[in-house]
HTML snippet that shows the backbone in 3Dmol.js (N, CA, C, O; Angstrom):
<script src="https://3Dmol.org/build/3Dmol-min.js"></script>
<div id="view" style="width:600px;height:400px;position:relative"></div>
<script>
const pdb = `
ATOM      1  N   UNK A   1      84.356 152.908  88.558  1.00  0.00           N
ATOM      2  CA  UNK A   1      85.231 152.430  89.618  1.00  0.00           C
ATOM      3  C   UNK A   1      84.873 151.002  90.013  1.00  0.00           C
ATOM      4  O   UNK A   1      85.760 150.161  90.153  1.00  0.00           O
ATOM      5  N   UNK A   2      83.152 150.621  90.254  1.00  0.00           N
ATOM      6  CA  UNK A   2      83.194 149.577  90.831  1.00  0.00           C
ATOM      7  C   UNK A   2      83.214 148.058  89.047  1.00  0.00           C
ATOM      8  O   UNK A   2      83.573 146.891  89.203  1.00  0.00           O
ATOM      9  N   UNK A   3      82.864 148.493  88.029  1.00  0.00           N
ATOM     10  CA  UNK A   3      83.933 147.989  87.366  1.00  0.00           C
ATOM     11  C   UNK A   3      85.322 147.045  87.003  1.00  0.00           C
ATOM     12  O   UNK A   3      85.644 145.880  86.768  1.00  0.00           O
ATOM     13  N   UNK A   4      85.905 148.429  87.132  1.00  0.00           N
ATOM     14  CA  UNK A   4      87.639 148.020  87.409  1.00  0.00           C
ATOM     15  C   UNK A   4      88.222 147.241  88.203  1.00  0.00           C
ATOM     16  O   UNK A   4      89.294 146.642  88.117  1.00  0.00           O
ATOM     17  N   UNK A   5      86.664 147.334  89.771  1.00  0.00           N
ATOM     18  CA  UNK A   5      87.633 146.459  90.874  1.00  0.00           C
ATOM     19  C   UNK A   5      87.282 145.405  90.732  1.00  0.00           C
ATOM     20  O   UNK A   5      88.042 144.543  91.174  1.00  0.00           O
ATOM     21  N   UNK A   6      85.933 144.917  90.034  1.00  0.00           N
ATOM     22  CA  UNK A   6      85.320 143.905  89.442  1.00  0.00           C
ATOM     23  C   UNK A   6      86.367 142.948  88.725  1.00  0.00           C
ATOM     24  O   UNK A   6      86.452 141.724  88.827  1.00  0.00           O
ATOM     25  N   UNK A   7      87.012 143.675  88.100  1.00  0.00           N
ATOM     26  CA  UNK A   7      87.876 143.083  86.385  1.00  0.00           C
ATOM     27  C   UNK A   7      89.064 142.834  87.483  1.00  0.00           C
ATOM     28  O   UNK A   7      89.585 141.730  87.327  1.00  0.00           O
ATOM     29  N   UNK A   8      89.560 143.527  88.452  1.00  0.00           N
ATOM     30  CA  UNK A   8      90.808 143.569  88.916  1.00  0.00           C
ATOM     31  C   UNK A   8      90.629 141.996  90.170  1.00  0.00           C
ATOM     32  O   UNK A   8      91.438 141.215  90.669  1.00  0.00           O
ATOM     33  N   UNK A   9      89.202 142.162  90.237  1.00  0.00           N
ATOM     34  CA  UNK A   9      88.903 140.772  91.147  1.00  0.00           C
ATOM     35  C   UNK A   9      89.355 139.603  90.218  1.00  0.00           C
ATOM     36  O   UNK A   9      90.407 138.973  90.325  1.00  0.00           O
ATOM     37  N   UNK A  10      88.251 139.404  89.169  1.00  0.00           N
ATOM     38  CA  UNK A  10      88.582 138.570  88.472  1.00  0.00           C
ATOM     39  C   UNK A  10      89.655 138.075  87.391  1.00  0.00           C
ATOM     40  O   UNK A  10      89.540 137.130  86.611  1.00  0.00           O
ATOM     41  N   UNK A  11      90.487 138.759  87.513  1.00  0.00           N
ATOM     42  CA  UNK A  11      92.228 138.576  86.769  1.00  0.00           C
ATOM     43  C   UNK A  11      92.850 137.963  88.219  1.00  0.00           C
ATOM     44  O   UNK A  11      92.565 136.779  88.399  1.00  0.00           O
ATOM     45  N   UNK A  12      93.245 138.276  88.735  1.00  0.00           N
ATOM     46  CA  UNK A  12      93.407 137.447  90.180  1.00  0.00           C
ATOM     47  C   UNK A  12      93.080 136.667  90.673  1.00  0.00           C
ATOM     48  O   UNK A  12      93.929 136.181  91.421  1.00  0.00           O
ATOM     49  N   UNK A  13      91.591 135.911  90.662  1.00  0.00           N
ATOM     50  CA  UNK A  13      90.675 134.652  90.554  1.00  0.00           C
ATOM     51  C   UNK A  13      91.861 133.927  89.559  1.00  0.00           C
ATOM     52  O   UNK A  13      92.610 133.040  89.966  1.00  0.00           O
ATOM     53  N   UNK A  14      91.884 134.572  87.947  1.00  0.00           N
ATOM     54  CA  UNK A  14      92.110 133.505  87.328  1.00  0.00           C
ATOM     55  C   UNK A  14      93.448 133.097  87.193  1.00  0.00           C
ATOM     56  O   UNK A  14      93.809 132.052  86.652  1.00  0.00           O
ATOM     57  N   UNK A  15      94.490 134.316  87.917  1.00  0.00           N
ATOM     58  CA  UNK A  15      95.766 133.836  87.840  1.00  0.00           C
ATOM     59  C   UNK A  15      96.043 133.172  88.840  1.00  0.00           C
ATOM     60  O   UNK A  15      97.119 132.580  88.753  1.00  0.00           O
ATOM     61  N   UNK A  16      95.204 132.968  90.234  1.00  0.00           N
ATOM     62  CA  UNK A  16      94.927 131.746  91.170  1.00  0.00           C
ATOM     63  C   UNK A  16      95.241 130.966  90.494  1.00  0.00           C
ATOM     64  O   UNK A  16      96.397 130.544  90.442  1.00  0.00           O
ATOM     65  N   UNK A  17      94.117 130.484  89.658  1.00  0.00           N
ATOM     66  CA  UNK A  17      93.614 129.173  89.402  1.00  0.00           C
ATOM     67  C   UNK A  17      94.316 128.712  88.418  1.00  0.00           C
ATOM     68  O   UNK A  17      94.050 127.516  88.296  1.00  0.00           O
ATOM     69  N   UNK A  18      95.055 129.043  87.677  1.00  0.00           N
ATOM     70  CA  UNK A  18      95.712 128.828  86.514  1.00  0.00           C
ATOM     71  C   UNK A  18      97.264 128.122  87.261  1.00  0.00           C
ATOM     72  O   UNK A  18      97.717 127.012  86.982  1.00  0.00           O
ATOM     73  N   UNK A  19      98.014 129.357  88.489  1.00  0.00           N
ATOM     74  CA  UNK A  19      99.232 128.825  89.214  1.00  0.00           C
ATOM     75  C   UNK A  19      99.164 127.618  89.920  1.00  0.00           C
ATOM     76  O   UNK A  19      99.988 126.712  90.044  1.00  0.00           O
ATOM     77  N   UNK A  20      98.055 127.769  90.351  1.00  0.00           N
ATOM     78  CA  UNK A  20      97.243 126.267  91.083  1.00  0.00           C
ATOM     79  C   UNK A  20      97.543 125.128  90.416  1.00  0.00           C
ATOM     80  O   UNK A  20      98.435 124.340  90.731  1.00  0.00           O
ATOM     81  N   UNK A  21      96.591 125.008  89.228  1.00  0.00           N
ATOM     82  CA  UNK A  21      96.916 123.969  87.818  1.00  0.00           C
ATOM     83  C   UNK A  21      97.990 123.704  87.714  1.00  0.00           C
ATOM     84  O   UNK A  21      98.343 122.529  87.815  1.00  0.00           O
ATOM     85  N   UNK A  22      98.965 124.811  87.453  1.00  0.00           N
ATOM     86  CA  UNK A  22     100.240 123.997  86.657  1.00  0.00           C
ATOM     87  C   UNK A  22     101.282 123.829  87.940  1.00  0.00           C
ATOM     88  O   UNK A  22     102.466 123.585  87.708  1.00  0.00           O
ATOM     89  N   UNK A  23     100.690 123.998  89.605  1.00  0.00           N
ATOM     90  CA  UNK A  23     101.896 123.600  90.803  1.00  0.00           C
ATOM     91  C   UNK A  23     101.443 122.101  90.397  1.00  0.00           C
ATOM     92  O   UNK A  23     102.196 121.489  89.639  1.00  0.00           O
ATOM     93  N   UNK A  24     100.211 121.444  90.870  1.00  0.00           N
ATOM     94  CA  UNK A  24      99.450 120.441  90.417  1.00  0.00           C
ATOM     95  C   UNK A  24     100.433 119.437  89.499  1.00  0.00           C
ATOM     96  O   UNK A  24     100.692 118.321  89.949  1.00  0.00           O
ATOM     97  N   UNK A  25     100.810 119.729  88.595  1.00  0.00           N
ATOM     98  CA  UNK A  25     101.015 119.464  87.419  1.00  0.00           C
ATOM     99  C   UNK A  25     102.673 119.082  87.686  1.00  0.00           C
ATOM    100  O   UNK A  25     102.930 117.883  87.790  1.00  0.00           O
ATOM    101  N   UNK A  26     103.531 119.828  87.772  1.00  0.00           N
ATOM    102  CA  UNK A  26     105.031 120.247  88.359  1.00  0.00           C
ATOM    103  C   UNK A  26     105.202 119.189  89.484  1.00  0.00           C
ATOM    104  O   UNK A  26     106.237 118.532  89.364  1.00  0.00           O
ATOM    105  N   UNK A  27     104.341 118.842  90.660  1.00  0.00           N
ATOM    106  CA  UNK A  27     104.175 117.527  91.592  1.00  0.00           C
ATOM    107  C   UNK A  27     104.521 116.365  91.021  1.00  0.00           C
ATOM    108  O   UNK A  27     105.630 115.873  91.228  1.00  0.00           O
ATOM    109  N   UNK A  28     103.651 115.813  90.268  1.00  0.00           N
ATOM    110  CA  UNK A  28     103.591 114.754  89.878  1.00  0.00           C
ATOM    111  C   UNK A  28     103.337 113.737  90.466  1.00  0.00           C
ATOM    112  O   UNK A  28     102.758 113.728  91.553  1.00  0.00           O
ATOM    113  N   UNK A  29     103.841 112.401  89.667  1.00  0.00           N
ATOM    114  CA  UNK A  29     103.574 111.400  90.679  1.00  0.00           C
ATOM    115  C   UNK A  29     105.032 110.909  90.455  1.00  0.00           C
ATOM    116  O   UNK A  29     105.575 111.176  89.383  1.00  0.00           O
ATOM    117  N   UNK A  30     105.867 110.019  91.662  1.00  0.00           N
ATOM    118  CA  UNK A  30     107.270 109.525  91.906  1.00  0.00           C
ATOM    119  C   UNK A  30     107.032 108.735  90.859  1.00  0.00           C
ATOM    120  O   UNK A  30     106.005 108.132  90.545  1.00  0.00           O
ATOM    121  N   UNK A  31     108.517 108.819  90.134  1.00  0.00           N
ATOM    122  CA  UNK A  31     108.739 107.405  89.197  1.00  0.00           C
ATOM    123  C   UNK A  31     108.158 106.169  89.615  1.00  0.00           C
ATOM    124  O   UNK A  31     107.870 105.962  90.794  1.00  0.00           O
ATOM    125  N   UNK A  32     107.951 105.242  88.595  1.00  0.00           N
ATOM    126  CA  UNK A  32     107.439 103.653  89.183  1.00  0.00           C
ATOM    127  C   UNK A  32     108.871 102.723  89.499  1.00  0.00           C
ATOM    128  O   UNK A  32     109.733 103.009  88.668  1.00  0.00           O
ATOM    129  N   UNK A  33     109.176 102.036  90.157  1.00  0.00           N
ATOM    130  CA  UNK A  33     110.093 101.197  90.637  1.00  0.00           C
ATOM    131  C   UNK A  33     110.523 100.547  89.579  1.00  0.00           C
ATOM    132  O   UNK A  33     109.805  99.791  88.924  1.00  0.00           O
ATOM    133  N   UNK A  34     111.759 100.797  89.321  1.00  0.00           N
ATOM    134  CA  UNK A  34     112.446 100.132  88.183  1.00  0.00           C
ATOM    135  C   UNK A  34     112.648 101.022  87.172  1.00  0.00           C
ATOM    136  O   UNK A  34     113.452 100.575  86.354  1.00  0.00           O
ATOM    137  N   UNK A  35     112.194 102.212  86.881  1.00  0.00           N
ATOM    138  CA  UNK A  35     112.636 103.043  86.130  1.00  0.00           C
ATOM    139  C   UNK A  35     113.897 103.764  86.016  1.00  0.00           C
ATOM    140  O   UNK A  35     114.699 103.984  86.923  1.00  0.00           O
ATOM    141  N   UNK A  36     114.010 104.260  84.237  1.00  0.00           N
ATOM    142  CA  UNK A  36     115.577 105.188  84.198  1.00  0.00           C
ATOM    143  C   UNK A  36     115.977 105.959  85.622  1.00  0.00           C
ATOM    144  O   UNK A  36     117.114 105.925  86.095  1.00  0.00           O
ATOM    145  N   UNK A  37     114.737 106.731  86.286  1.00  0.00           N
ATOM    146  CA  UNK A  37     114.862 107.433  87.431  1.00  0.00           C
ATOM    147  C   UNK A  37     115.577 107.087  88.384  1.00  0.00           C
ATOM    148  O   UNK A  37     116.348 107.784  89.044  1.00  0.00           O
ATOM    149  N   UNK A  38     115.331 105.972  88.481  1.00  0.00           N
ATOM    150  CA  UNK A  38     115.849 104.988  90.160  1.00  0.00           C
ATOM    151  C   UNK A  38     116.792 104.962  89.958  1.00  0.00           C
ATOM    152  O   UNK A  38     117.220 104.658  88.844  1.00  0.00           O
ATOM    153  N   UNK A  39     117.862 105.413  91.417  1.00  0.00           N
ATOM    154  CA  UNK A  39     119.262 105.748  91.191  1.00  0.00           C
ATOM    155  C   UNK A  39     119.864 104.183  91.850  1.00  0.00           C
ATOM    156  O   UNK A  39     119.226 103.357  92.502  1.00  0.00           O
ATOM    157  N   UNK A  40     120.997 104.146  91.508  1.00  0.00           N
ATOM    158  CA  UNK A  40     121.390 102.740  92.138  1.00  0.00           C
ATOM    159  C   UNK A  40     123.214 102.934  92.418  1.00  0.00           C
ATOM    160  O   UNK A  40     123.879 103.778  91.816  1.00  0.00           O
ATOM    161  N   UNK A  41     123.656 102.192  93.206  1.00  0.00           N
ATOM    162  CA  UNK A  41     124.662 102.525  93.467  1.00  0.00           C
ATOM    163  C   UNK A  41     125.755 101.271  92.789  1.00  0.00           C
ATOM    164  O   UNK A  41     125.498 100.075  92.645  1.00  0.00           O
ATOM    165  N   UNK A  42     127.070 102.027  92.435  1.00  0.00           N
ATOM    166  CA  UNK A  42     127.843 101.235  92.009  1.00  0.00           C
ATOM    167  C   UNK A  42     128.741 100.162  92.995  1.00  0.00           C
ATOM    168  O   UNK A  42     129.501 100.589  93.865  1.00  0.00           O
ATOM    169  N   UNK A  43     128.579  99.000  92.783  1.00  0.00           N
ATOM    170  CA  UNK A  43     129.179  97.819  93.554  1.00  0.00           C
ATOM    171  C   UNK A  43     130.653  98.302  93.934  1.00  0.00           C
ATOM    172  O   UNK A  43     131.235  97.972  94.968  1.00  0.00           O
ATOM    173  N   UNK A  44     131.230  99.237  92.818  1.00  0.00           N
ATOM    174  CA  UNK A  44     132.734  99.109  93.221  1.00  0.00           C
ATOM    175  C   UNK A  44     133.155 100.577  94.175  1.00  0.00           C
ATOM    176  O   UNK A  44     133.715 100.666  95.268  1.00  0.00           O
ATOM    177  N   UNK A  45     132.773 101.339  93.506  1.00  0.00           N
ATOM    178  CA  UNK A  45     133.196 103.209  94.308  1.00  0.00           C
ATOM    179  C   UNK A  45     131.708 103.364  95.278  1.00  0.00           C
ATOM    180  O   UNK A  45     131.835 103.998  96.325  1.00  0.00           O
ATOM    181  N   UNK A  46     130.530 102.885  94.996  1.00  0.00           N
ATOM    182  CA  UNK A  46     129.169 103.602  95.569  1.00  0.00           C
ATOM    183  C   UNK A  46     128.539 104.654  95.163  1.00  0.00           C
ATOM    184  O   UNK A  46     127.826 105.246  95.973  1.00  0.00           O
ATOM    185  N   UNK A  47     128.660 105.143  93.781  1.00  0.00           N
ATOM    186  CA  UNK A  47     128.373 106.272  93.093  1.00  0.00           C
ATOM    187  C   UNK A  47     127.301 105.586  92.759  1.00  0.00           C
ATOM    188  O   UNK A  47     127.212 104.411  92.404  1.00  0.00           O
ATOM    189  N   UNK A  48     125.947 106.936  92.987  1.00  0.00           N
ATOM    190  CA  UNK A  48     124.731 106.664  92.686  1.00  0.00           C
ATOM    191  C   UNK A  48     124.438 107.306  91.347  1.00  0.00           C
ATOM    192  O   UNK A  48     124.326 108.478  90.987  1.00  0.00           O
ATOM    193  N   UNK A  49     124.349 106.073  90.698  1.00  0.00           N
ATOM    194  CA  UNK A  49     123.504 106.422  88.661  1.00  0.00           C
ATOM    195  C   UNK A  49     122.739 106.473  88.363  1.00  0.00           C
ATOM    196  O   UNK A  49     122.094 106.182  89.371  1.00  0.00           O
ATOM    197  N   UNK A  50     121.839 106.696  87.392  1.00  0.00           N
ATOM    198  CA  UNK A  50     120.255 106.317  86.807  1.00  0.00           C
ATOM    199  C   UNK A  50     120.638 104.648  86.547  1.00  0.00           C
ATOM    200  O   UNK A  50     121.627 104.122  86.038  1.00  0.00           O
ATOM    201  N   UNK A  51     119.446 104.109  87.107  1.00  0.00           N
ATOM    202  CA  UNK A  51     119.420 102.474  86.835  1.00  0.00           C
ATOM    203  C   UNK A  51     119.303 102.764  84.729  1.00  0.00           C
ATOM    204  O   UNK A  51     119.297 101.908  83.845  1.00  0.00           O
ATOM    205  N   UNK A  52     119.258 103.719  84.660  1.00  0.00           N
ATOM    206  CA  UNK A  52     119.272 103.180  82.894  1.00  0.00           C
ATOM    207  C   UNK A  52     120.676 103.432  82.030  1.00  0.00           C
ATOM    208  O   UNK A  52     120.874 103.205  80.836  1.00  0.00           O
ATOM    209  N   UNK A  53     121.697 104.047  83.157  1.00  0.00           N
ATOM    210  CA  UNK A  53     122.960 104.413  82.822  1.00  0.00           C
ATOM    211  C   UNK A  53     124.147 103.433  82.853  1.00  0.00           C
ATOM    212  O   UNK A  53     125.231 103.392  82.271  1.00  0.00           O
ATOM    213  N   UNK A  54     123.292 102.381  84.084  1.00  0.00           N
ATOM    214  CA  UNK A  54     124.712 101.748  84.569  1.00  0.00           C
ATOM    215  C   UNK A  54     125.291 100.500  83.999  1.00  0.00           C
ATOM    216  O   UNK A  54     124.660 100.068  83.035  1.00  0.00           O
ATOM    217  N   UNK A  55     125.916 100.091  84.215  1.00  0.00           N
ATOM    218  CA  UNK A  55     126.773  98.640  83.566  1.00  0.00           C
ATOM    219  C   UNK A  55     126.083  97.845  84.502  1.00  0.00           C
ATOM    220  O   UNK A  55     126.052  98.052  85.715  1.00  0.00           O
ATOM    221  N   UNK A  56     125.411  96.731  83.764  1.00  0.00           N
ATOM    222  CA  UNK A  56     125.460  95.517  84.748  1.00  0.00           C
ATOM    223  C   UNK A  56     126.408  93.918  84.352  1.00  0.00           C
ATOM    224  O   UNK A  56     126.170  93.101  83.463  1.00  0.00           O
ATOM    225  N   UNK A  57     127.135  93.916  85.041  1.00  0.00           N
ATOM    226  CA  UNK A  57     128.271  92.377  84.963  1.00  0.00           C
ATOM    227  C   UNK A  57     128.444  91.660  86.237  1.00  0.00           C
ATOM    228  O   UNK A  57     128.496  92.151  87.365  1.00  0.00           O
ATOM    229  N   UNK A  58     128.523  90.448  85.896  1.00  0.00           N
ATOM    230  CA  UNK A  58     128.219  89.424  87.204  1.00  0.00           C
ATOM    231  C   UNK A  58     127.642  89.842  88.245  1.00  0.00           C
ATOM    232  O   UNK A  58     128.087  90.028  89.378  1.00  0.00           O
ATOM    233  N   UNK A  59     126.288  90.029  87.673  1.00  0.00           N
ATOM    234  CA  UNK A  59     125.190  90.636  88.457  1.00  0.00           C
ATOM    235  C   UNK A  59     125.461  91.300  89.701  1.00  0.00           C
ATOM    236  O   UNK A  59     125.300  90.869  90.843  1.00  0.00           O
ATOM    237  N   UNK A  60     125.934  92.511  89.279  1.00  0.00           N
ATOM    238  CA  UNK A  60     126.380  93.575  89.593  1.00  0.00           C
ATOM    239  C   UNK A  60     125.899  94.809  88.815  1.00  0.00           C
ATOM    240  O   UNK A  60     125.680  94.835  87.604  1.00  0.00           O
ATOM    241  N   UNK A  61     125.735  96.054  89.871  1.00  0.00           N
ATOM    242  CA  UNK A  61     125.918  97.148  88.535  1.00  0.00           C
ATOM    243  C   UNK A  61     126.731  98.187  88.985  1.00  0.00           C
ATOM    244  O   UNK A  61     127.030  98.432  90.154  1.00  0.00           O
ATOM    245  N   UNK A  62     127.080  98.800  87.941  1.00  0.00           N
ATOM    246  CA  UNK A  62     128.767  99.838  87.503  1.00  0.00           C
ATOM    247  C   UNK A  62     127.909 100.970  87.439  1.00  0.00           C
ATOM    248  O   UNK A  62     126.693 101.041  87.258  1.00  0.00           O
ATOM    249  N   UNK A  63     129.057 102.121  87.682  1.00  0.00           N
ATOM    250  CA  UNK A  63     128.946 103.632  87.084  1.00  0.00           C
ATOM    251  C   UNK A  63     129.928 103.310  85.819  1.00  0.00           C
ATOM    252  O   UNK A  63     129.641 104.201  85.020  1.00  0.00           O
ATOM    253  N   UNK A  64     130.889 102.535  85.257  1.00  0.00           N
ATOM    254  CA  UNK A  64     131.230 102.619  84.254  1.00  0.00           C
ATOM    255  C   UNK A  64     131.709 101.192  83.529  1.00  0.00           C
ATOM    256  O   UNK A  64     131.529 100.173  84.195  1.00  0.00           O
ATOM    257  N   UNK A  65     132.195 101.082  82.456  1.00  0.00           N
ATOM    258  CA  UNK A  65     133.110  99.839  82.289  1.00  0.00           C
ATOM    259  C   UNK A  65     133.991  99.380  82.849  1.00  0.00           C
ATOM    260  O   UNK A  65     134.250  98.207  83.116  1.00  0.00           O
ATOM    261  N   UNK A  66     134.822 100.872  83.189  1.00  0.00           N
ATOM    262  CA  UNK A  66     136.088  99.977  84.018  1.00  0.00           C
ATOM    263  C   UNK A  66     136.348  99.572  85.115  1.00  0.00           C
ATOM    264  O   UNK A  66     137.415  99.179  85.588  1.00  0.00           O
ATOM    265  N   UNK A  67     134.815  99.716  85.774  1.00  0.00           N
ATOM    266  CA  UNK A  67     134.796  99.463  87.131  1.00  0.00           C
ATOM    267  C   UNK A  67     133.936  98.013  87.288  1.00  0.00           C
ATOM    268  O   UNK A  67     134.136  97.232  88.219  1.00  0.00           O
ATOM    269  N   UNK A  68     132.922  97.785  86.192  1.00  0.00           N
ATOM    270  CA  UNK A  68     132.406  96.841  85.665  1.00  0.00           C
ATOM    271  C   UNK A  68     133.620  95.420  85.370  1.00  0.00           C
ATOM    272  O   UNK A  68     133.461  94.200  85.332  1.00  0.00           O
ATOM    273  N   UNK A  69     134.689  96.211  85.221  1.00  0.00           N
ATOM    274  CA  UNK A  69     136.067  95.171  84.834  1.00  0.00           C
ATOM    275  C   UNK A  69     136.558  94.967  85.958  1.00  0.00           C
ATOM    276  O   UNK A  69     137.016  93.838  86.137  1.00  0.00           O
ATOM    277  N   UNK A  70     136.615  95.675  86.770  1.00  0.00           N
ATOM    278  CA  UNK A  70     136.937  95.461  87.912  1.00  0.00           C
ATOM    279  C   UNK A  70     136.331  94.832  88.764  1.00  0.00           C
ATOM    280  O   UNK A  70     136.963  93.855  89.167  1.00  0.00           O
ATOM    281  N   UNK A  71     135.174  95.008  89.302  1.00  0.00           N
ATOM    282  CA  UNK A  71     134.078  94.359  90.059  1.00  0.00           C
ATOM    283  C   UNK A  71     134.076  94.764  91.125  1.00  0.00           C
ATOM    284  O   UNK A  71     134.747  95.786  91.271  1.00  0.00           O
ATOM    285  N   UNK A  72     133.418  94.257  92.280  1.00  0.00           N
ATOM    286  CA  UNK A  72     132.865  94.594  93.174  1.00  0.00           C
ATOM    287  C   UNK A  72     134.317  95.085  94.233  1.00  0.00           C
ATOM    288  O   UNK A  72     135.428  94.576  94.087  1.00  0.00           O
ATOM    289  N   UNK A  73     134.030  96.045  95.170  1.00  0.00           N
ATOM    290  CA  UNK A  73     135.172  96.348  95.856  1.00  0.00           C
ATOM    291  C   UNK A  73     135.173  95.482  97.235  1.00  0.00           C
ATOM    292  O   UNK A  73     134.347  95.064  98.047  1.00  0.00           O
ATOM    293  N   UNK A  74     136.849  95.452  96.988  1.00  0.00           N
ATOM    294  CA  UNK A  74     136.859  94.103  98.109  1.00  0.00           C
ATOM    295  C   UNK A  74     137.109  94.753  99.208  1.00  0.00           C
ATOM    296  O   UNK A  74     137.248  95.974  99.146  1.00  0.00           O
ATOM    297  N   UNK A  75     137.218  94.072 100.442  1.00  0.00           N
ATOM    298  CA  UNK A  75     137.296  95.153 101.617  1.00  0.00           C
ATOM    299  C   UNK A  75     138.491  94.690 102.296  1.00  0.00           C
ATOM    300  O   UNK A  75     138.902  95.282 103.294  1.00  0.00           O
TER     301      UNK A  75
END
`;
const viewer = $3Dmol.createViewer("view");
viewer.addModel(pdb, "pdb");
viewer.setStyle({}, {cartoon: {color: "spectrum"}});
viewer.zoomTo();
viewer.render();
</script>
């Protein structure tokens, strides 16, 4: 009996420590500034893209071409 509760301790210790590790892991650290990650918004509608998706024209950036053709929205 005292055994089993032994073994039953330590399977539980290690599935601790193991869920622990990989929450750890799953966290991370935030993208670095300027990465695909960083969402950015389009000059013309305001739709937020991956900065590695979007159109940039007359330094501007697009969710697409044809808004890229279009440009910035006038008010």
């Amino acid at each position: 009996m005292g055994r089993l509760l032994l073994l039953a301790l330590a399977v539980l210790v290690l599935v601790w420590l193991v869920r622990r590790a990989l929450r750890g892991r799953q966290a991370g650290a935030p993208p670095a500034a300027g990465s695909a990650a960083e969402l950015v918004a389009c000059a013309h509608c305001g739709l937020l893209v991956p900065r590695g998706e979007a159109r940039v024209a007359d330094g501007g950036l697009y969710c697409s071409d044809a808004h890229a053709r279009l440009g910035p929205r006038r008010p």
